[in-house]
C-alpha positions as CSV (number, residue, x, y, z in Angstrom):
1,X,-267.1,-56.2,35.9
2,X,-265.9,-54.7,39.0
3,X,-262.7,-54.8,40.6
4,X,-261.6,-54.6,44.6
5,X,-260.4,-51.1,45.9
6,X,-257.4,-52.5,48.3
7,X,-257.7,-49.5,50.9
8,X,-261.3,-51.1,52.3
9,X,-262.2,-54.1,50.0
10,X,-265.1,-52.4,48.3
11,X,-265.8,-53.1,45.0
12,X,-265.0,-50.7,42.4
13,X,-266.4,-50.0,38.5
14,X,-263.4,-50.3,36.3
15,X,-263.0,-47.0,35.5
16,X,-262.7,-46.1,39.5
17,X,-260.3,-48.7,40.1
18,X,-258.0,-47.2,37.0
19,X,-258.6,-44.2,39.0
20,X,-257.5,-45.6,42.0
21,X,-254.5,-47.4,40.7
22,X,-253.1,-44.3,39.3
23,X,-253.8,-42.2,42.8
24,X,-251.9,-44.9,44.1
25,X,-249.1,-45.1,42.4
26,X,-248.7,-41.7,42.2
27,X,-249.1,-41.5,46.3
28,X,-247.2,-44.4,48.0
29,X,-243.1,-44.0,47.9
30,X,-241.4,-47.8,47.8
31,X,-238.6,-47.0,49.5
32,X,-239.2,-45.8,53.5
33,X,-236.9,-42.6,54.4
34,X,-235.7,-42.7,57.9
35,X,-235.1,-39.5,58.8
36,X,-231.8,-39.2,61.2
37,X,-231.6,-38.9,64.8
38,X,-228.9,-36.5,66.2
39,X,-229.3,-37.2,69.5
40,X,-229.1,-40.8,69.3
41,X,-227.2,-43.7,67.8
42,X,-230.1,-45.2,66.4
43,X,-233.9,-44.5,65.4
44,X,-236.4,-45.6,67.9
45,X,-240.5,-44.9,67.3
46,X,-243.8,-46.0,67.2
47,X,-246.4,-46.0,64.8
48,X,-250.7,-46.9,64.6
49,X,-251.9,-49.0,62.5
50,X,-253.4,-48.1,60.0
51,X,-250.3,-45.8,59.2
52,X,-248.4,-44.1,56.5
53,X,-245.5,-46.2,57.7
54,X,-247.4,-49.1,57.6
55,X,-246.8,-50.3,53.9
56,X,-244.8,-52.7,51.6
57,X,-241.3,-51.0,52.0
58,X,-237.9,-51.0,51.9
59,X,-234.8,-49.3,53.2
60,X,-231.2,-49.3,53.3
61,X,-231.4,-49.1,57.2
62,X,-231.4,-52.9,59.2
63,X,-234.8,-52.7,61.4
64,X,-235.9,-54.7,64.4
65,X,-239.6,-54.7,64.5
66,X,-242.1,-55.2,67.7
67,X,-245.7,-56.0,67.1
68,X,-247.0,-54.8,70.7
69,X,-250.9,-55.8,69.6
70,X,-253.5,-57.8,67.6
71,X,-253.0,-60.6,64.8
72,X,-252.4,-60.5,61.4
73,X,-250.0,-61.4,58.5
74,X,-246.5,-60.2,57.2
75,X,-244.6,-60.5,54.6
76,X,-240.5,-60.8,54.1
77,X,-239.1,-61.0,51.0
78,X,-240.6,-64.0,49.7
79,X,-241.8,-64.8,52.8
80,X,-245.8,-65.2,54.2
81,X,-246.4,-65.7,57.7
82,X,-248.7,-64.9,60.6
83,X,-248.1,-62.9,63.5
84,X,-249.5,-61.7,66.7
85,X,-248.5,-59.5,69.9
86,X,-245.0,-60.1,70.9
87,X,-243.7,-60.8,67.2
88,X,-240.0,-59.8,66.8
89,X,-237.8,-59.8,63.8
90,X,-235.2,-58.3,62.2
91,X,-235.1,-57.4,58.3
92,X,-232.3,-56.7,56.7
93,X,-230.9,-53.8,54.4
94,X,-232.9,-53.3,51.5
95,X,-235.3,-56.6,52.2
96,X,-239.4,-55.8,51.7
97,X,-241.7,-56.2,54.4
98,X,-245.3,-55.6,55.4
99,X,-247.3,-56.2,58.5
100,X,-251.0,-56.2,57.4
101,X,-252.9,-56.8,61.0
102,X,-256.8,-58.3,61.2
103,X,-258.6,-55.2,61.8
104,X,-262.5,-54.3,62.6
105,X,-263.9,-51.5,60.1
106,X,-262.5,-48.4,61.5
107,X,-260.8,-50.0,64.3
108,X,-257.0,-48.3,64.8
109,X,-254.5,-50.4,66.8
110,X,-252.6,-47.3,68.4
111,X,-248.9,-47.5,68.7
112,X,-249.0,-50.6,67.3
113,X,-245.4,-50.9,66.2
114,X,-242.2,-50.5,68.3
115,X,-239.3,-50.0,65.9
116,X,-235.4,-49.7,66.1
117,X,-233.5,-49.0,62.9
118,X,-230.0,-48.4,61.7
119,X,-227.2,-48.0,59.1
120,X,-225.0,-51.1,59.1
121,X,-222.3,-48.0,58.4
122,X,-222.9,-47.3,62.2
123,X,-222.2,-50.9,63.7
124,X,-219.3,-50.7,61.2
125,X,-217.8,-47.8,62.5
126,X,-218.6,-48.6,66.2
127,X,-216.6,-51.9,66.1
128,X,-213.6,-50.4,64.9
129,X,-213.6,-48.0,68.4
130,X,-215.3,-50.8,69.8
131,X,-214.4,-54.2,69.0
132,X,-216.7,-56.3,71.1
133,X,-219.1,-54.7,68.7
134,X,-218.0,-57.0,65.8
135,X,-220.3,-59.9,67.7
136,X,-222.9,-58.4,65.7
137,X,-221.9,-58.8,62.4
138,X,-223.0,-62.4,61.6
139,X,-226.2,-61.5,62.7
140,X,-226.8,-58.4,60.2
141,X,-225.2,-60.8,57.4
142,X,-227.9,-63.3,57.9
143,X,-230.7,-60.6,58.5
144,X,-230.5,-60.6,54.7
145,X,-232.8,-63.0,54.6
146,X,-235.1,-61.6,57.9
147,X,-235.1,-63.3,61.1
148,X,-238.2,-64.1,63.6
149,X,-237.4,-64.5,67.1
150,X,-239.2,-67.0,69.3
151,X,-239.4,-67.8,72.7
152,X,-236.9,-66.8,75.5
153,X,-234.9,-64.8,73.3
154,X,-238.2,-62.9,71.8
155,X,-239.5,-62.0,75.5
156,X,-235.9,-60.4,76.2
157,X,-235.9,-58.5,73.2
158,X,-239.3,-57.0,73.5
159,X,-238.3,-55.6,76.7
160,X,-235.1,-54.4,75.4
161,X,-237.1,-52.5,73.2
162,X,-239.6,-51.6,75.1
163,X,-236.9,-50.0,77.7
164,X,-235.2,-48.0,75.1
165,X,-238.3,-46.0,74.0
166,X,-238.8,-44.6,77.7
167,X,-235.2,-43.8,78.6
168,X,-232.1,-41.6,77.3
169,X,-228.6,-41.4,77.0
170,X,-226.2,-43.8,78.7
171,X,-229.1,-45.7,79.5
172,X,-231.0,-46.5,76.2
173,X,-226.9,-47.5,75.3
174,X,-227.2,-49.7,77.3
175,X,-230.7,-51.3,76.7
176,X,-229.4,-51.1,72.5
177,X,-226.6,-53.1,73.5
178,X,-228.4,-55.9,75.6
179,X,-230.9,-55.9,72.8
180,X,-228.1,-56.6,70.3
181,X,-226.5,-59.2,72.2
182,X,-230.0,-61.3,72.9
183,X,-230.6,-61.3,69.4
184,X,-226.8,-62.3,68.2
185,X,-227.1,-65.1,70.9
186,X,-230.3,-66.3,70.4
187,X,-229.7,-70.2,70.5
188,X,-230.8,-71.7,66.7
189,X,-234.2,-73.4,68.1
190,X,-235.2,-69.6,68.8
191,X,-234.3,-68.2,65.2
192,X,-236.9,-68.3,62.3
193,X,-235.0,-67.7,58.9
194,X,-238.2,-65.8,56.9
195,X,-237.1,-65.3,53.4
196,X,-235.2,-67.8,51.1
197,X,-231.5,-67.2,50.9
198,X,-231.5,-66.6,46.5
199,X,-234.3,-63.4,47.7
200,X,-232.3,-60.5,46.3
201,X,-234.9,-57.8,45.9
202,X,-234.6,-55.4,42.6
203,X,-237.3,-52.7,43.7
204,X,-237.5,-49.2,41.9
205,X,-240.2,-46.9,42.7
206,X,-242.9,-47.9,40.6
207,X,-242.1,-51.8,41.2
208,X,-242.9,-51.1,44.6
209,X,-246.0,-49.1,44.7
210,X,-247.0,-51.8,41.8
211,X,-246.8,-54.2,44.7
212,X,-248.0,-52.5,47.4
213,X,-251.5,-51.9,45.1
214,X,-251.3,-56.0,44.5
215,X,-250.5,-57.0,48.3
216,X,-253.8,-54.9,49.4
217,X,-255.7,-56.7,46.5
218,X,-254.3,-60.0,48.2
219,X,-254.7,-59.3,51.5
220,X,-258.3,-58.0,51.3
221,X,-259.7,-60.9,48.9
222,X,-257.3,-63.8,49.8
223,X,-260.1,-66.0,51.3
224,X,-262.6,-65.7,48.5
225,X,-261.9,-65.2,44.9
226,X,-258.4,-63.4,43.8
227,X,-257.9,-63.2,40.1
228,X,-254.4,-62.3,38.0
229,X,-256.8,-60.3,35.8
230,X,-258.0,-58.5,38.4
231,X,-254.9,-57.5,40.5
232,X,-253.3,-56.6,36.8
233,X,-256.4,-54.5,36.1
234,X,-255.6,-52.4,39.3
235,X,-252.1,-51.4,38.1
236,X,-252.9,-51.2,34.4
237,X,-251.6,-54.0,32.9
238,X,-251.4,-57.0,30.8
239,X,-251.8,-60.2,32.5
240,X,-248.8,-61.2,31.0
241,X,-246.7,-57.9,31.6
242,X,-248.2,-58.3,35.1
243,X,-246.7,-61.8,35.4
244,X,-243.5,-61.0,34.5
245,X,-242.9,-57.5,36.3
246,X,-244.5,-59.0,39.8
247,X,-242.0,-62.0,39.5
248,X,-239.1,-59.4,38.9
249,X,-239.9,-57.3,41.9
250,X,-240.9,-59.8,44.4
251,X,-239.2,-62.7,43.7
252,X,-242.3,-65.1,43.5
253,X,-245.1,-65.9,41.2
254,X,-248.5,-64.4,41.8
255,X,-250.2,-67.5,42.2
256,X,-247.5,-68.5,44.6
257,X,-248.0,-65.8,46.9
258,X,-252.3,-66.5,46.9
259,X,-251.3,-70.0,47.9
260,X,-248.6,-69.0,50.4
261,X,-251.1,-66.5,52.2
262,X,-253.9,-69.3,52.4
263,X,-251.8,-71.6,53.4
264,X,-250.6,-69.3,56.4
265,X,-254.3,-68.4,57.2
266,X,-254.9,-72.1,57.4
267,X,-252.1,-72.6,59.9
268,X,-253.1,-70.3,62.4
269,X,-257.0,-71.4,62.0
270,X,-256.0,-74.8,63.0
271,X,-253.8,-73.5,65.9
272,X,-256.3,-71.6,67.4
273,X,-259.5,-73.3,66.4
274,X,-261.0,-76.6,66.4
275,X,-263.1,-75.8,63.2
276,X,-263.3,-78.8,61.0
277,X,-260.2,-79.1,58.7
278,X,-262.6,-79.0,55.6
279,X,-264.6,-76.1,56.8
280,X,-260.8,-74.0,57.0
281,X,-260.2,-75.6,53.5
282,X,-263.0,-73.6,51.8
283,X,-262.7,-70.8,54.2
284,X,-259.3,-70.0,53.4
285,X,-260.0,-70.0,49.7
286,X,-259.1,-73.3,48.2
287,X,-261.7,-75.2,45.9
288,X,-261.5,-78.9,47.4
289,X,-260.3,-80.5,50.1
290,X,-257.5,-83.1,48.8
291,X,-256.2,-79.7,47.0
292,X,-255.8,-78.4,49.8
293,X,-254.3,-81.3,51.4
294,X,-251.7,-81.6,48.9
295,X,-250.6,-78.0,49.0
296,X,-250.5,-78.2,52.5
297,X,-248.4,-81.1,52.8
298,X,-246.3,-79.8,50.1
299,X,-245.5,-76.6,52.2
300,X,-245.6,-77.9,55.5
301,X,-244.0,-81.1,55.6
302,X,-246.8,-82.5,57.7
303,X,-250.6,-82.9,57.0
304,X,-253.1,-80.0,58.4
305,X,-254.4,-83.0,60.6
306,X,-250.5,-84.0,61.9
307,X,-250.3,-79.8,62.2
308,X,-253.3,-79.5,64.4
309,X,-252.0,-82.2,66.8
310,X,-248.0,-81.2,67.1
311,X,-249.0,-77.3,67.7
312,X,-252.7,-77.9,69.7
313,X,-251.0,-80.4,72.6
């Protein structure tokens, strides 16, 4: 038997993918340090994808998050979704995410990510000199459960952020501050609540690099087959230890997140193609079509045929 090495979908012997799981492990930090910024209130940079940065993460720091190129699919919390360029969101304090884009092999998307973060300590601080600063506060309290950004209120933002990476001083204060005050005005029908509100993440440093490991498995095989035994082979377990620890650290059953991340590739296959729905059915990795009706329905609220129609007119 061979199992799937999650940094380029190759299949591995058994031994190799032990191997690799314990390289892994031993590599990728959970928990993202953002390193301070003297000269600024808060962090602003870019990264490539593929990146070191670009992993399943957390941090105490809130982060707004650009996606300036290419499509792919992120994760929040509990949360599977699609994204392409434009994508803004905000996580909150100590809430995972991931943004795995559709890549080419060897194909780099440079400067992929334009990133803002900060301690809520700051924003604390700053509205007690401050006190307009307080608008901001119901905003970081319902970042908890990361927020997606759509429309009008996305296209400000993006320049906002955009702004503040090629200016300085007073004026990246002020670009900060607009960006702050489009995203804690952003009418309702341009917020995208990601995660669901009981997510309260209990990550250590091995949960997370446990998960990171699985989430490559996922991401690399979702369409075809994706087997419990084989994602608990990668990280050295039991398929029933497995169960049980991947529930603890990311809120969700296993299976759940396969079907979560079909279902999403589904969603943007019948956006943006006119494929048959039963051809996206088997290429998204379910079995039979009424399955995959059902499931759909389920999560949805609205068959794949009813989905076509509302998003395609």
């Amino acid at each position: 038997m061979s199992t799937a090495d999650p940094a380029n979908g190759a299949d591995l012997p058994d031994s190799a993918a032990a191997r690799l799981a314990e390289r892994l492990l031993g590599m990728r930090a959970n928990r993202e340090v953002i390193p301070e910024d003297p000269h600024h209130s808060v962090r602003w940079h870019q990264h490539d994808y593929p990146s070191p940065e670009a992993r399943w993460n957390y941090h105490p720091e809130y982060e707004i998050h650009l996606i300036r190129k290419g499509t792919g699919k992120f994760i929040v919390g509990d949360h599977i979704g699609t994204f392409e360029a434009g994508h803004v969101s905000l996580v909150g304090s100590g809430l995972p995410h991931d943004w795995v884009s559709d890549l080419e092999s060897g194909e780099i998307l440079e400067n992929r990510d334009a990133i803002i973060q900060f301690d809520g300590k700051w924003v604390e601080q700053a509205a007690s000199i401050v006190p307009e600063m307080a608008e901001v506060r119901p905003l970081l309290e319902q970042s908890a459960r990361g927020i997606e950004f759509l429309g009008g209120s996305a296209e400000t933002a993006a320049a906002c952020i955009e702004a503040m990476g090629t200016s300085t001083g007073l004026a990246r204060l002020q670009h900060l501050f607009e960006l702050l005050a489009t995203l804690a005005r952003a009418p309702e029908v341009e917020r995208r609540y990601l995660a669901e509100e009981w997510f309260r993440p209990q990550l250590d440093g091995q949960a997370a690099a446990v998960v990171d490991i699985v989430l490559e498995y996922v991401f690399s095989n979702h369409s075809g087959s994706v087997k419990m035994s084989e994602a608990a082979a990668l990280v050295g377990m039991s398929e029933p230890t497995f169960s049980k620890y991947f529930k603890r650290a990311t809120g969700q059953n296993f299976s759940d997140l396969v079907r979560k991340l079909r279902l999403a590739h589904a969603r943007r296959l019948l956006e943006q193609s006119d494929k048959p729905i039963s051809d996206i059915c088997y290429e998204v990795g379910f079995s039979n079509l009424s399955n995959f009706n059902r499931h759909f329905l389920n999560d949805a609220g609205e068959t794949p045929r009813q989905y076509r129609q509302r998003t395609q007119n």
